[in-house]
PDB file of N, CA, C and O in Angstrom:
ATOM      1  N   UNK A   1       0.836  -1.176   0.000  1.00  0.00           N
ATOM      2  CA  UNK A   1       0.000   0.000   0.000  1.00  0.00           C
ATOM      3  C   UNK A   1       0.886   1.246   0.000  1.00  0.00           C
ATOM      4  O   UNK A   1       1.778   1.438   0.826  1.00  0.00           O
ATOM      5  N   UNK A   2       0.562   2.083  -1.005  1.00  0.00           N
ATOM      6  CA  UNK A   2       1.028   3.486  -0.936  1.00  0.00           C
ATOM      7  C   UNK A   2       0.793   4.426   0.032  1.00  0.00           C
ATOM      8  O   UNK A   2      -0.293   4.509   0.605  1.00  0.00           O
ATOM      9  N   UNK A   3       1.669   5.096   0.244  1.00  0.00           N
ATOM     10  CA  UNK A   3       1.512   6.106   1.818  1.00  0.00           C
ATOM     11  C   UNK A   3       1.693   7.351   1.336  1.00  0.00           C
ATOM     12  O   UNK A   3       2.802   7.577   0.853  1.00  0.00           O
ATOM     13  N   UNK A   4       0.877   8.240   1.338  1.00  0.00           N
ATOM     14  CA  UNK A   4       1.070   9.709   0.612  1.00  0.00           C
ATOM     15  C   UNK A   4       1.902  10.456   1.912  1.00  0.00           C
ATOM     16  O   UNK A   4       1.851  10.596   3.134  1.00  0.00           O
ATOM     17  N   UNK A   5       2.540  10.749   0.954  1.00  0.00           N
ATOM     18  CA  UNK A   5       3.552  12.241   1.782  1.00  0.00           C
ATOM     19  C   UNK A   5       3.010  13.242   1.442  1.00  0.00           C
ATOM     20  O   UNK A   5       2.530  13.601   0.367  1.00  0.00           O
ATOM     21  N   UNK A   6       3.149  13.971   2.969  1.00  0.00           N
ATOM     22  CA  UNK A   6       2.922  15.456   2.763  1.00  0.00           C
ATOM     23  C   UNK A   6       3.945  16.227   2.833  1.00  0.00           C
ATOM     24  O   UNK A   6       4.881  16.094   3.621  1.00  0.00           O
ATOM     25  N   UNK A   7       3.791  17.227   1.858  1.00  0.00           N
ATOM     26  CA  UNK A   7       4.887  17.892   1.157  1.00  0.00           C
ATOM     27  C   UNK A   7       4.591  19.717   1.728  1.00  0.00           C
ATOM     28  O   UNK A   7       3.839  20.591   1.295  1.00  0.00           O
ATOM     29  N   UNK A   8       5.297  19.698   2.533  1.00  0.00           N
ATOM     30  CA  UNK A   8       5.104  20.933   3.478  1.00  0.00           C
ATOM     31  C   UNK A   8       5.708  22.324   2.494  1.00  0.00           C
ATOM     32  O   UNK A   8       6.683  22.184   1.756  1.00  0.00           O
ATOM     33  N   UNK A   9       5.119  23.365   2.598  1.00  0.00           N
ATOM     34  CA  UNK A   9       5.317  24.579   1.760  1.00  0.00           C
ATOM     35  C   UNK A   9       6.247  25.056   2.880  1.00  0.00           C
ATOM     36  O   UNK A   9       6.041  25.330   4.062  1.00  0.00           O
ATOM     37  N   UNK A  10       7.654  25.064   1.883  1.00  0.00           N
ATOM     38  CA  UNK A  10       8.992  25.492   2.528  1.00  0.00           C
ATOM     39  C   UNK A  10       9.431  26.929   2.314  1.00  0.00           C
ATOM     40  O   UNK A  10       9.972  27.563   3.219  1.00  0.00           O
ATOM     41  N   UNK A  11       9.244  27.333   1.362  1.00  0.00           N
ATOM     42  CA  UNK A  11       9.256  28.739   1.181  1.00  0.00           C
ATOM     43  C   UNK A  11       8.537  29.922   2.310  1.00  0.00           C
ATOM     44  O   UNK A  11       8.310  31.072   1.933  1.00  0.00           O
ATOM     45  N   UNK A  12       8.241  29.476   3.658  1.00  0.00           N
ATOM     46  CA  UNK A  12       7.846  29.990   4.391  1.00  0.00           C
ATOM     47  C   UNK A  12       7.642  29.699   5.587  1.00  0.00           C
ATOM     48  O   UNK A  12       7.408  28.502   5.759  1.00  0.00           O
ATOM     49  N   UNK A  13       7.637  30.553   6.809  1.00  0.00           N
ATOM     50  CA  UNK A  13       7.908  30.421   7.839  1.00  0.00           C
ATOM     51  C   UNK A  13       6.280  29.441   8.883  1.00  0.00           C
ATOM     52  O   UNK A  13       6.549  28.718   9.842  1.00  0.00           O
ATOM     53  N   UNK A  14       4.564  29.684   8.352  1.00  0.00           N
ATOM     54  CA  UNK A  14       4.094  29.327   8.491  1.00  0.00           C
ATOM     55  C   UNK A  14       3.740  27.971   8.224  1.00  0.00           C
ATOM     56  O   UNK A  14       3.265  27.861   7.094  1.00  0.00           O
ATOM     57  N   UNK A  15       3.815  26.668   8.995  1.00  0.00           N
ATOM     58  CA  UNK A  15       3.364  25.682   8.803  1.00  0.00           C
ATOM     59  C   UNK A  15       2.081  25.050   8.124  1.00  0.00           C
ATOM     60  O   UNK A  15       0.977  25.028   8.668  1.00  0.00           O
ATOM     61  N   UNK A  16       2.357  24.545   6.884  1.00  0.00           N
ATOM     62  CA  UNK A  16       1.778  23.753   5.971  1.00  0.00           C
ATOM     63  C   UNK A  16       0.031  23.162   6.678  1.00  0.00           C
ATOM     64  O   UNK A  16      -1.147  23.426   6.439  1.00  0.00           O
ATOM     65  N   UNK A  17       0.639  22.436   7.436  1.00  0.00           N
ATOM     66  CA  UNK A  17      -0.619  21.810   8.590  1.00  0.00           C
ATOM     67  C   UNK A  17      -2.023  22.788   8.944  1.00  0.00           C
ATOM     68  O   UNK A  17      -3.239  22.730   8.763  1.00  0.00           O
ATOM     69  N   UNK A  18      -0.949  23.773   9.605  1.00  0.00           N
ATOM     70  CA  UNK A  18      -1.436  24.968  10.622  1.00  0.00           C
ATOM     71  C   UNK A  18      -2.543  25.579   9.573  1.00  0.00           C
ATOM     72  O   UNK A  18      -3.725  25.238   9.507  1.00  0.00           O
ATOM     73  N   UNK A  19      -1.955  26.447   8.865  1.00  0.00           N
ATOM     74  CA  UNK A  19      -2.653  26.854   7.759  1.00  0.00           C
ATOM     75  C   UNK A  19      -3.982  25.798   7.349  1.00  0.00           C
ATOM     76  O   UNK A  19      -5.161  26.153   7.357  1.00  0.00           O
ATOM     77  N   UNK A  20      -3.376  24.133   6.919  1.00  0.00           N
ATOM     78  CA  UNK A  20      -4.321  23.838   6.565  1.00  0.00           C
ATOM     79  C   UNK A  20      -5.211  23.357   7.834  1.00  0.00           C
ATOM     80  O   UNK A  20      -6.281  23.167   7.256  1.00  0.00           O
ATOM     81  N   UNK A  21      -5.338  23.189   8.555  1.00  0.00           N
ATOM     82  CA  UNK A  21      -6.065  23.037   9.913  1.00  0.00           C
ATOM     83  C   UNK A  21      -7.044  24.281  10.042  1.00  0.00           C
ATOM     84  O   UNK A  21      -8.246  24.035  10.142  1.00  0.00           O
ATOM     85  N   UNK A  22      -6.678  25.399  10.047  1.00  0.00           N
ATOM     86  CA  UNK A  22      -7.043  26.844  10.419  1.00  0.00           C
ATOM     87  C   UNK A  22      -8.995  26.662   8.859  1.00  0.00           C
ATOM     88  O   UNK A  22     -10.202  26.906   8.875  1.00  0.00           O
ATOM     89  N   UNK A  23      -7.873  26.070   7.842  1.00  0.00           N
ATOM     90  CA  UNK A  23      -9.457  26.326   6.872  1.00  0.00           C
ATOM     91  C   UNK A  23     -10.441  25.644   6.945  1.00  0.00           C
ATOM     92  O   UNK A  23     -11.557  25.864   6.474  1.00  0.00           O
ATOM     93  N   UNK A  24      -9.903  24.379   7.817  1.00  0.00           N
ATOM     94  CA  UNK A  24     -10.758  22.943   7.897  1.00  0.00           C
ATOM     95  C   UNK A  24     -11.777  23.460   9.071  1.00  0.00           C
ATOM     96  O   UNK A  24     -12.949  23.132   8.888  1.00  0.00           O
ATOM     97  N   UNK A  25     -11.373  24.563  10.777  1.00  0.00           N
ATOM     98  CA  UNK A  25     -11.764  25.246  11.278  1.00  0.00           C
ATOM     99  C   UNK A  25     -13.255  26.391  11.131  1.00  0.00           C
ATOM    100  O   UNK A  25     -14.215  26.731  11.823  1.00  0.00           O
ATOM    101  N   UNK A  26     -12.742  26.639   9.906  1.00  0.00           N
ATOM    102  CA  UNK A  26     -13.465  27.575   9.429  1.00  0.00           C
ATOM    103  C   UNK A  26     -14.397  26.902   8.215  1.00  0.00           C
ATOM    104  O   UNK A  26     -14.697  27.568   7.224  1.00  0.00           O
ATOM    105  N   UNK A  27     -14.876  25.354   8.408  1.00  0.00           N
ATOM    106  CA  UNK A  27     -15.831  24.992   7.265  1.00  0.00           C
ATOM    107  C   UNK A  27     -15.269  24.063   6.477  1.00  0.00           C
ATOM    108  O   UNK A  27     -16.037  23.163   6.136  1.00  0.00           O
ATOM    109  N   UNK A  28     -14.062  23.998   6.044  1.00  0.00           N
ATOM    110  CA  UNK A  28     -13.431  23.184   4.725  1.00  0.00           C
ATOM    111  C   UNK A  28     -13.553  21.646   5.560  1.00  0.00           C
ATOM    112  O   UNK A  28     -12.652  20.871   5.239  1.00  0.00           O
ATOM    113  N   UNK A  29     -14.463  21.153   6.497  1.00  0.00           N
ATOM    114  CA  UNK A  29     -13.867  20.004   6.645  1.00  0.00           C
ATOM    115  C   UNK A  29     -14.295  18.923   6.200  1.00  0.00           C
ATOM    116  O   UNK A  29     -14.150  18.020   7.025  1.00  0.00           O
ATOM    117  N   UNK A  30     -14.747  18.614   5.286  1.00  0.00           N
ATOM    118  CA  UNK A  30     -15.703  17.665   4.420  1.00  0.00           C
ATOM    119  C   UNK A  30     -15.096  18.295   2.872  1.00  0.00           C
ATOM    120  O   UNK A  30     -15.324  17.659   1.843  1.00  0.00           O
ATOM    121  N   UNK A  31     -14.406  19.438   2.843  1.00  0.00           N
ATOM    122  CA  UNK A  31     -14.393  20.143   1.343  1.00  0.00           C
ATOM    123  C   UNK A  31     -12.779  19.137   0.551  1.00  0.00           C
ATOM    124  O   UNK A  31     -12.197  18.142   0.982  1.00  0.00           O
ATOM    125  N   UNK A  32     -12.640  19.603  -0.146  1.00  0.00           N
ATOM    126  CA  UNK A  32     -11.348  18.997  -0.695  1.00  0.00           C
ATOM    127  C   UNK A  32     -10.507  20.572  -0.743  1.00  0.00           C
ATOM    128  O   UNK A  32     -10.892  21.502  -1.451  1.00  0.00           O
ATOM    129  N   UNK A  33      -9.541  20.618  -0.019  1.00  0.00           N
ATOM    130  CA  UNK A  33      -8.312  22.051  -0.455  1.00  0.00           C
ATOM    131  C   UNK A  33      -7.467  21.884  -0.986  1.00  0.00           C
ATOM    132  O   UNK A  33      -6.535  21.169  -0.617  1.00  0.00           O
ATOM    133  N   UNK A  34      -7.569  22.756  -2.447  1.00  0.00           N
ATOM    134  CA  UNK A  34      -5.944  22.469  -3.004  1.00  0.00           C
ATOM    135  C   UNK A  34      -4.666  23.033  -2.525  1.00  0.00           C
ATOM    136  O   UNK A  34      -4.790  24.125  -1.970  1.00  0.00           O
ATOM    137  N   UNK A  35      -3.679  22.641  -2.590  1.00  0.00           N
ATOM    138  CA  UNK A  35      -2.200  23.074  -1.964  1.00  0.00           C
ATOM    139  C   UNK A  35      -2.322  24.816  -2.386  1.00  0.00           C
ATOM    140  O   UNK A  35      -1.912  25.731  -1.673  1.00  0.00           O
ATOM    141  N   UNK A  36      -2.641  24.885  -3.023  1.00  0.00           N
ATOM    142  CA  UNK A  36      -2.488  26.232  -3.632  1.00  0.00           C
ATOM    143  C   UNK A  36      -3.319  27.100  -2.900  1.00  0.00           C
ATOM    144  O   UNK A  36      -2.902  28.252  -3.016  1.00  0.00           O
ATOM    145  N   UNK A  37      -4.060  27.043  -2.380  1.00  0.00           N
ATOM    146  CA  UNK A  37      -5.077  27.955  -1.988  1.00  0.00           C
ATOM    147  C   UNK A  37      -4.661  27.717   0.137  1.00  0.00           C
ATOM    148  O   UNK A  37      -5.263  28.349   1.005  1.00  0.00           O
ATOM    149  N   UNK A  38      -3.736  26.860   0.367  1.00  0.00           N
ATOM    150  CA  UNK A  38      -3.502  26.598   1.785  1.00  0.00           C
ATOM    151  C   UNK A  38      -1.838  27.392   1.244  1.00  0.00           C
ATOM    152  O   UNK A  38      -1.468  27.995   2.252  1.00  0.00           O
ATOM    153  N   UNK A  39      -1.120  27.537   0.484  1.00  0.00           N
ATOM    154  CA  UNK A  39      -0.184  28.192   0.284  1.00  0.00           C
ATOM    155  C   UNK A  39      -0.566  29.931  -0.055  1.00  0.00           C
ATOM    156  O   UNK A  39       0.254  30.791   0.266  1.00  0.00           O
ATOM    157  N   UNK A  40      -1.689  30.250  -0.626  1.00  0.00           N
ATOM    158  CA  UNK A  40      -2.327  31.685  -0.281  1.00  0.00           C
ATOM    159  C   UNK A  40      -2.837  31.846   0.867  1.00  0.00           C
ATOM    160  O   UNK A  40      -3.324  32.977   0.896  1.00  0.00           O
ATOM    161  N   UNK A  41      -3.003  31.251   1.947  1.00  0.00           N
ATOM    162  CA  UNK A  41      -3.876  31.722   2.894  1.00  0.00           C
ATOM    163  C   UNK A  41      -2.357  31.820   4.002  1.00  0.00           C
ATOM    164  O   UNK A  41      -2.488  32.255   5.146  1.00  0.00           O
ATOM    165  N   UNK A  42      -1.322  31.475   3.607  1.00  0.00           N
ATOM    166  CA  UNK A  42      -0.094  31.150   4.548  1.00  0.00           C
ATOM    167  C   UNK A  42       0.459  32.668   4.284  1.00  0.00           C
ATOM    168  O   UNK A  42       0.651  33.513   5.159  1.00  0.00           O
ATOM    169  N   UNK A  43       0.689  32.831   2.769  1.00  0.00           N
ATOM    170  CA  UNK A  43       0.977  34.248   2.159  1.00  0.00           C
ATOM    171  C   UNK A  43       0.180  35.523   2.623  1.00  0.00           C
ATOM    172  O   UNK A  43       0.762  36.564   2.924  1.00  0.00           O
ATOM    173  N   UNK A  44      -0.830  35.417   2.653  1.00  0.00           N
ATOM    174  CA  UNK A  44      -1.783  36.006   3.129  1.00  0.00           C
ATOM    175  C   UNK A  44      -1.178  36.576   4.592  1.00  0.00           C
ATOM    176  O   UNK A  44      -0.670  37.659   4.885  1.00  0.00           O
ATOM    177  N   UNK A  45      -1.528  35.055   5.583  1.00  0.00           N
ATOM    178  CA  UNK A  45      -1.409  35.305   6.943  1.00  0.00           C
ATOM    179  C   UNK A  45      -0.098  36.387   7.379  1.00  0.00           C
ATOM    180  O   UNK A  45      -0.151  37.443   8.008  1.00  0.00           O
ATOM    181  N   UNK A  46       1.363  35.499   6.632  1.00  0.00           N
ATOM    182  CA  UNK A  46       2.433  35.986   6.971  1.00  0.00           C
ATOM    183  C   UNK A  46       2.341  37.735   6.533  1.00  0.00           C
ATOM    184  O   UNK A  46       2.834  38.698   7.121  1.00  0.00           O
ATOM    185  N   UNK A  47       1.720  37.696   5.593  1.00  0.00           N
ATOM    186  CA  UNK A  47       2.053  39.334   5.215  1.00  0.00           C
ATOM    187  C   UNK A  47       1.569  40.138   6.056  1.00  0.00           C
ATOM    188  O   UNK A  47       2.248  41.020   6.583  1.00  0.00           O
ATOM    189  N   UNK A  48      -0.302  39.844   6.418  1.00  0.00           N
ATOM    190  CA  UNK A  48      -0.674  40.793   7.469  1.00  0.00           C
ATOM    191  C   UNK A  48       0.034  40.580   8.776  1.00  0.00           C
ATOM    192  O   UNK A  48      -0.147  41.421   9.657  1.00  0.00           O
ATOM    193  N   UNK A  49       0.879  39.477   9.020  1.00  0.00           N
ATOM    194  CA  UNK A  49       1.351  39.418  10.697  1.00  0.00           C
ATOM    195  C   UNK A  49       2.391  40.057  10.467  1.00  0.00           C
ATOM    196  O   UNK A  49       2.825  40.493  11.533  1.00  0.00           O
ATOM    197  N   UNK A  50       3.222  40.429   9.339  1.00  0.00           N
ATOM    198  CA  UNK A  50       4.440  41.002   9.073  1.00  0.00           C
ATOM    199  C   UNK A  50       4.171  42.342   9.034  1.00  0.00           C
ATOM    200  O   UNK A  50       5.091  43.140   9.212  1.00  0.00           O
ATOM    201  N   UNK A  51       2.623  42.855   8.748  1.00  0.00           N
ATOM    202  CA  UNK A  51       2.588  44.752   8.903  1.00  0.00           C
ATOM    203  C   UNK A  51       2.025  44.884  10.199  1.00  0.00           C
ATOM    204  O   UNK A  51       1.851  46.036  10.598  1.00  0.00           O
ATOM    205  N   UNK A  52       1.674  43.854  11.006  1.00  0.00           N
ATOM    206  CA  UNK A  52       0.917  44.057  12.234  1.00  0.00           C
ATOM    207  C   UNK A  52       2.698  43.506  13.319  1.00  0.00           C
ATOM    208  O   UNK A  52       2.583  43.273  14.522  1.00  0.00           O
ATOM    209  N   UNK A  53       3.398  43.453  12.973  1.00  0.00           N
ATOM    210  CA  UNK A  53       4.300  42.963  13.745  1.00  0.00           C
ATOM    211  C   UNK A  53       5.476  44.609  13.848  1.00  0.00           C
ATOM    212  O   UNK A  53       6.055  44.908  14.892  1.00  0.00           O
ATOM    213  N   UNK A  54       5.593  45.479  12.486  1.00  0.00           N
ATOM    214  CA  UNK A  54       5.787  46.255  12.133  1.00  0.00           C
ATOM    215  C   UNK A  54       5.291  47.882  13.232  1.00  0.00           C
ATOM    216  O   UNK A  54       5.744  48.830  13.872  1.00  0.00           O
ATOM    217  N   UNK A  55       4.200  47.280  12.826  1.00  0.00           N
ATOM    218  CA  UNK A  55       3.549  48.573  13.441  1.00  0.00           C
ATOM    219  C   UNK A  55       3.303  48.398  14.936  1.00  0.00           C
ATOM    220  O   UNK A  55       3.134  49.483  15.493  1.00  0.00           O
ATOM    221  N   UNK A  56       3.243  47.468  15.644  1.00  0.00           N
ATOM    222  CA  UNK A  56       4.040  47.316  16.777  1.00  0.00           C
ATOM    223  C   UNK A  56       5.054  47.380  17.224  1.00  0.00           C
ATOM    224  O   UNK A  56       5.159  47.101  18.418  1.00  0.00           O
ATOM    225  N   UNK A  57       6.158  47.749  16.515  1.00  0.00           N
ATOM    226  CA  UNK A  57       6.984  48.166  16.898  1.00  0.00           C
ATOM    227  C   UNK A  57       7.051  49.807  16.951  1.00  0.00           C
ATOM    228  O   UNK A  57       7.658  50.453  17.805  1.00  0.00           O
ATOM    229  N   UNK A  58       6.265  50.365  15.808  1.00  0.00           N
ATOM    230  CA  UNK A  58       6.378  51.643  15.579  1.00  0.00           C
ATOM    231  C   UNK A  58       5.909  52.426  17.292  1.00  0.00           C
ATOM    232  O   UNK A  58       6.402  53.266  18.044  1.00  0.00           O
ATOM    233  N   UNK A  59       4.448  51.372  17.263  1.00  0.00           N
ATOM    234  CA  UNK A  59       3.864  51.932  18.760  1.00  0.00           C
ATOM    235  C   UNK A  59       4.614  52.140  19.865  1.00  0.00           C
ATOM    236  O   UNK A  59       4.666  53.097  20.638  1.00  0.00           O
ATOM    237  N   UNK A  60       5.352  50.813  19.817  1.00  0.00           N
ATOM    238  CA  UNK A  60       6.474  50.527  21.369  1.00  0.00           C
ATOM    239  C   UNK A  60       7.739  52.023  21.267  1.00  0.00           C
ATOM    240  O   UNK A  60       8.131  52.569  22.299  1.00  0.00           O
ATOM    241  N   UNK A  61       8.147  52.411  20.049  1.00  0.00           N
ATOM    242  CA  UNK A  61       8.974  53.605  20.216  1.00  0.00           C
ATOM    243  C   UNK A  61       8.361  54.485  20.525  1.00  0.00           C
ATOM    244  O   UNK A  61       8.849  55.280  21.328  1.00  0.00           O
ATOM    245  N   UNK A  62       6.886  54.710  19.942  1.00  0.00           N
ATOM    246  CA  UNK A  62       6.637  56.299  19.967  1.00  0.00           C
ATOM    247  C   UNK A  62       5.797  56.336  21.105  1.00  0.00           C
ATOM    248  O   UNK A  62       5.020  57.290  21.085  1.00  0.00           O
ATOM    249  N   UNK A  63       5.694  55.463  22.264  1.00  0.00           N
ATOM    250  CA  UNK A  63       4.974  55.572  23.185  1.00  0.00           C
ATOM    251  C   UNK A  63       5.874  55.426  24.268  1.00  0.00           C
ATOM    252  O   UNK A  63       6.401  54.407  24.715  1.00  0.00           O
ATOM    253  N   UNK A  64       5.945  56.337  24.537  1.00  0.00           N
ATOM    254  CA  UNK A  64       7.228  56.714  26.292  1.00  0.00           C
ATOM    255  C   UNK A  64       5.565  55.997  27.468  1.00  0.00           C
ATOM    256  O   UNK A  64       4.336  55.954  27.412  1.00  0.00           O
ATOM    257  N   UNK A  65       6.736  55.576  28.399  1.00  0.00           N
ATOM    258  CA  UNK A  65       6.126  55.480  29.374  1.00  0.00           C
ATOM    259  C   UNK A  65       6.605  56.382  30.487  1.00  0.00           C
ATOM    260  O   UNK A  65       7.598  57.075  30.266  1.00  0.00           O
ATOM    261  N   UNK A  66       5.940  56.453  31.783  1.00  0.00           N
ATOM    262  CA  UNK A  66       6.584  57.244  33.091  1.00  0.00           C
ATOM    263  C   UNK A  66       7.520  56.207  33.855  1.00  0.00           C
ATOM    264  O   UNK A  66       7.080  55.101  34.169  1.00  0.00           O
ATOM    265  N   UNK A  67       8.445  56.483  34.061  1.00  0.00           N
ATOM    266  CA  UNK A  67       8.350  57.962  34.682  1.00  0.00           C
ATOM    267  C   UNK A  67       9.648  58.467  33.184  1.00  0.00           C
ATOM    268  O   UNK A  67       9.427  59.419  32.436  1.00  0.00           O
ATOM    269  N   UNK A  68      10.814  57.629  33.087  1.00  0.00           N
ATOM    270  CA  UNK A  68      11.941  58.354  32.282  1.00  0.00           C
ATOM    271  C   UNK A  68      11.240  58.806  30.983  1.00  0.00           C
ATOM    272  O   UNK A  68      12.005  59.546  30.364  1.00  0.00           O
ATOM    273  N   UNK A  69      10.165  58.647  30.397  1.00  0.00           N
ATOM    274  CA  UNK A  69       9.688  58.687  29.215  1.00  0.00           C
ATOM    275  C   UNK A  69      10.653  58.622  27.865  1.00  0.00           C
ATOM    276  O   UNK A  69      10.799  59.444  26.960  1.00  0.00           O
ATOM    277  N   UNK A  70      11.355  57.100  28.127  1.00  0.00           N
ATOM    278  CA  UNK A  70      12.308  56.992  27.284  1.00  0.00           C
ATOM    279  C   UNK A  70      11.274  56.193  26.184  1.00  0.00           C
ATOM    280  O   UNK A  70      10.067  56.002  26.329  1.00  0.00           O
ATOM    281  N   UNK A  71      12.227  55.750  24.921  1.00  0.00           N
ATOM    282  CA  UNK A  71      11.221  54.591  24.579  1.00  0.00           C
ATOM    283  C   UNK A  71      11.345  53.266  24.989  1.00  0.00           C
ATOM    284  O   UNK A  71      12.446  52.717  25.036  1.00  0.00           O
ATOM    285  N   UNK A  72      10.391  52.753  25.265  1.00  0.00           N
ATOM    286  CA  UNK A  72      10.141  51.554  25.447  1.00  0.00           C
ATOM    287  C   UNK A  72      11.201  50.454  24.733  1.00  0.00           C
ATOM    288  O   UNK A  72      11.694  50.758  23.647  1.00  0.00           O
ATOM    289  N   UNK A  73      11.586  48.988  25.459  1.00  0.00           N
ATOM    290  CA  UNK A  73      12.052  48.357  24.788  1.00  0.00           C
ATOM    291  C   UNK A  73      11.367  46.808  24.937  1.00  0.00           C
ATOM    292  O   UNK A  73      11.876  45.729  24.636  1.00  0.00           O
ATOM    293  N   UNK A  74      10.600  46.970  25.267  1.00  0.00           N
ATOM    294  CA  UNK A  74       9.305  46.080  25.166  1.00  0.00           C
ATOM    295  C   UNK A  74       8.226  46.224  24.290  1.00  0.00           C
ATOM    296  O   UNK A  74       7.546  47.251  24.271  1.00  0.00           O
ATOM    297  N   UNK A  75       7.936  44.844  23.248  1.00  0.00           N
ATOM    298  CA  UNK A  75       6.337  45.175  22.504  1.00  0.00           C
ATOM    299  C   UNK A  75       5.055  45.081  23.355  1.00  0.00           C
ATOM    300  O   UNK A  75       4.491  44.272  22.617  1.00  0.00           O
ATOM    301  N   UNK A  76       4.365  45.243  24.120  1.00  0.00           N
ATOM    302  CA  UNK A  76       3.717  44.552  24.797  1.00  0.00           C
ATOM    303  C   UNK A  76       1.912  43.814  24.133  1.00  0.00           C
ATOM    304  O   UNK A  76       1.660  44.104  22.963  1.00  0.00           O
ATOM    305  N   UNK A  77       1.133  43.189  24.686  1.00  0.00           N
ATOM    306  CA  UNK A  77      -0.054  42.529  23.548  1.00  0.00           C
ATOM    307  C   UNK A  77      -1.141  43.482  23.786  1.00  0.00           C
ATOM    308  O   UNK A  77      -2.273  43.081  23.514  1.00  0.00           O
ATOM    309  N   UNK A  78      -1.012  44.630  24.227  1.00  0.00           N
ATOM    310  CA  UNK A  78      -1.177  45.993  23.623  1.00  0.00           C
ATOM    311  C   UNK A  78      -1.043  46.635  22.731  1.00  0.00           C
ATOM    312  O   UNK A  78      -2.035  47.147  22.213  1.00  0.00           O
ATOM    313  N   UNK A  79       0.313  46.863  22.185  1.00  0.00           N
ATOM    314  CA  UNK A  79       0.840  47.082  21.447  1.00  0.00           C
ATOM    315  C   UNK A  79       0.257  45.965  19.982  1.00  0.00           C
ATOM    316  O   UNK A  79      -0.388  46.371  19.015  1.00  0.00           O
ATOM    317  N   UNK A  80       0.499  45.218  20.106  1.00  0.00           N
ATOM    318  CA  UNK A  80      -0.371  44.105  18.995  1.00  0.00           C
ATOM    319  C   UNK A  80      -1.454  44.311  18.499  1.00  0.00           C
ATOM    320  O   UNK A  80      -1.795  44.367  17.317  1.00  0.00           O
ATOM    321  N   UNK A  81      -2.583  44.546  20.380  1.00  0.00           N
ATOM    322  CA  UNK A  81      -3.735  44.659  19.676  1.00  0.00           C
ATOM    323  C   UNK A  81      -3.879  45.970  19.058  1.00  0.00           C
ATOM    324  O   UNK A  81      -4.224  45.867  17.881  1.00  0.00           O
ATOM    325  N   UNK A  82      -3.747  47.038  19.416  1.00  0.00           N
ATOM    326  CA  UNK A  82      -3.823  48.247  18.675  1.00  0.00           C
ATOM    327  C   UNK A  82      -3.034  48.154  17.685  1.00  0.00           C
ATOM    328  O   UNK A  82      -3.766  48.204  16.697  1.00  0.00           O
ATOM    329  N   UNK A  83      -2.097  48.060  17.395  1.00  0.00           N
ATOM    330  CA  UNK A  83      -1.736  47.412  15.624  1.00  0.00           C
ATOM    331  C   UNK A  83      -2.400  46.957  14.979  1.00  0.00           C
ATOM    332  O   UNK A  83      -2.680  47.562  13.944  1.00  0.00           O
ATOM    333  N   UNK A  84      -3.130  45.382  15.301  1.00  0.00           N
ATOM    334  CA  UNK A  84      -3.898  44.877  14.320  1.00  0.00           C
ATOM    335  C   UNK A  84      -5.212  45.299  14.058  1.00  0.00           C
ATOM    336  O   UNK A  84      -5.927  45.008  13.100  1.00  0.00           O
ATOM    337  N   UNK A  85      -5.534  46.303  15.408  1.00  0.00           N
ATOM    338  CA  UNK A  85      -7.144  46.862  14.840  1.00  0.00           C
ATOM    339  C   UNK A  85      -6.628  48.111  14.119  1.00  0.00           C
ATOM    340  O   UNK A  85      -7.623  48.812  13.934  1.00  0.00           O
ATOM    341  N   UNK A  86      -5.288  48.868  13.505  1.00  0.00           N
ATOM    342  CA  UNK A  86      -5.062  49.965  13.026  1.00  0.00           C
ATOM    343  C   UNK A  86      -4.822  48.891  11.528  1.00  0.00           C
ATOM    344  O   UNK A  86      -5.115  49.309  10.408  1.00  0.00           O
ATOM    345  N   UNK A  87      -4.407  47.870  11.702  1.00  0.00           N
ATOM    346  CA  UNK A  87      -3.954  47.164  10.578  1.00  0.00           C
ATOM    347  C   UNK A  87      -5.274  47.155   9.608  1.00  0.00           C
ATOM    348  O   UNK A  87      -5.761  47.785   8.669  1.00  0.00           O
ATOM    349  N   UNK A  88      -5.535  46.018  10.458  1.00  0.00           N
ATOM    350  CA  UNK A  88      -7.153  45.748   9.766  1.00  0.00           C
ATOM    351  C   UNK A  88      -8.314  46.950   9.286  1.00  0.00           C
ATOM    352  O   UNK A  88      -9.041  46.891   8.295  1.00  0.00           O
ATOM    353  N   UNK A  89      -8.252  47.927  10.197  1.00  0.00           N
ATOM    354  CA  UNK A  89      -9.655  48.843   9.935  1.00  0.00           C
ATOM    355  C   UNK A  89      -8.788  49.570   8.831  1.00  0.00           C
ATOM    356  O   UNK A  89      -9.535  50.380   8.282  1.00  0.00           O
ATOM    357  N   UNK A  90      -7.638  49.614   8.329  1.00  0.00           N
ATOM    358  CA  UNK A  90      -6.894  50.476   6.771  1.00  0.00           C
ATOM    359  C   UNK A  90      -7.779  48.972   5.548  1.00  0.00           C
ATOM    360  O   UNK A  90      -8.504  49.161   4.572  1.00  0.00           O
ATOM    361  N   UNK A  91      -7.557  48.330   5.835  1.00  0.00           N
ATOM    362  CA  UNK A  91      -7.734  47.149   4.988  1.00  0.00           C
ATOM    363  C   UNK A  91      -9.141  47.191   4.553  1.00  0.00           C
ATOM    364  O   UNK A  91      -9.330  47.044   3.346  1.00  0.00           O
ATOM    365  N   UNK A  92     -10.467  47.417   5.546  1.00  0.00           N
ATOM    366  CA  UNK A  92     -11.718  47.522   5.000  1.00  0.00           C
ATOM    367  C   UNK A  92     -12.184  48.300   4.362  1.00  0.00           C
ATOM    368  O   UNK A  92     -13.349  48.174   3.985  1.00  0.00           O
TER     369      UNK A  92
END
């Protein structure tokens, strides 16, 4: 008996699985997904986590805290979430 290999999309830092798990989540789980469309949704993911990872950083400089009101050298999941709702609400 033949044993299919899965052939993980290497060109990127998001896991093959993950991705495809995440669509099966959201409905696909009875559907058939082609590689191609679990390799756009990876592209996808990485890009918006790459301008939402970005702009968390922008926040963490330009937001002094007290008392030295230096900048920060911490992102904190503050910082995230107000990124990704500045991310996302440009996008709609």
């Amino acid at each position: 008996m033949e044993t299919k290999r899965i052939v993980k999309y290497r060109n990127e830092n998001f896991p093959f699985m993950t991705a495809r798990r995440i669509l099966s989540k959201a409905g696909a789980k009875k559907m058939r997904v082609r590689k191609e469309a679990v390799e756009e949704l990876i592209r996808t993911l990485e890009g918006m986590g790459l301008r939402i990872a970005r702009e968390s950083v922008v926040i963490a400089h330009g937001s002094p805290h007290p008392p030295s009101f230096k900048e920060r050298e911490t992102i904190t999941a503050e910082d995230v979430a107000i990124a990704t709702h500045r991310i996302l609400s440009q996008d709609l």
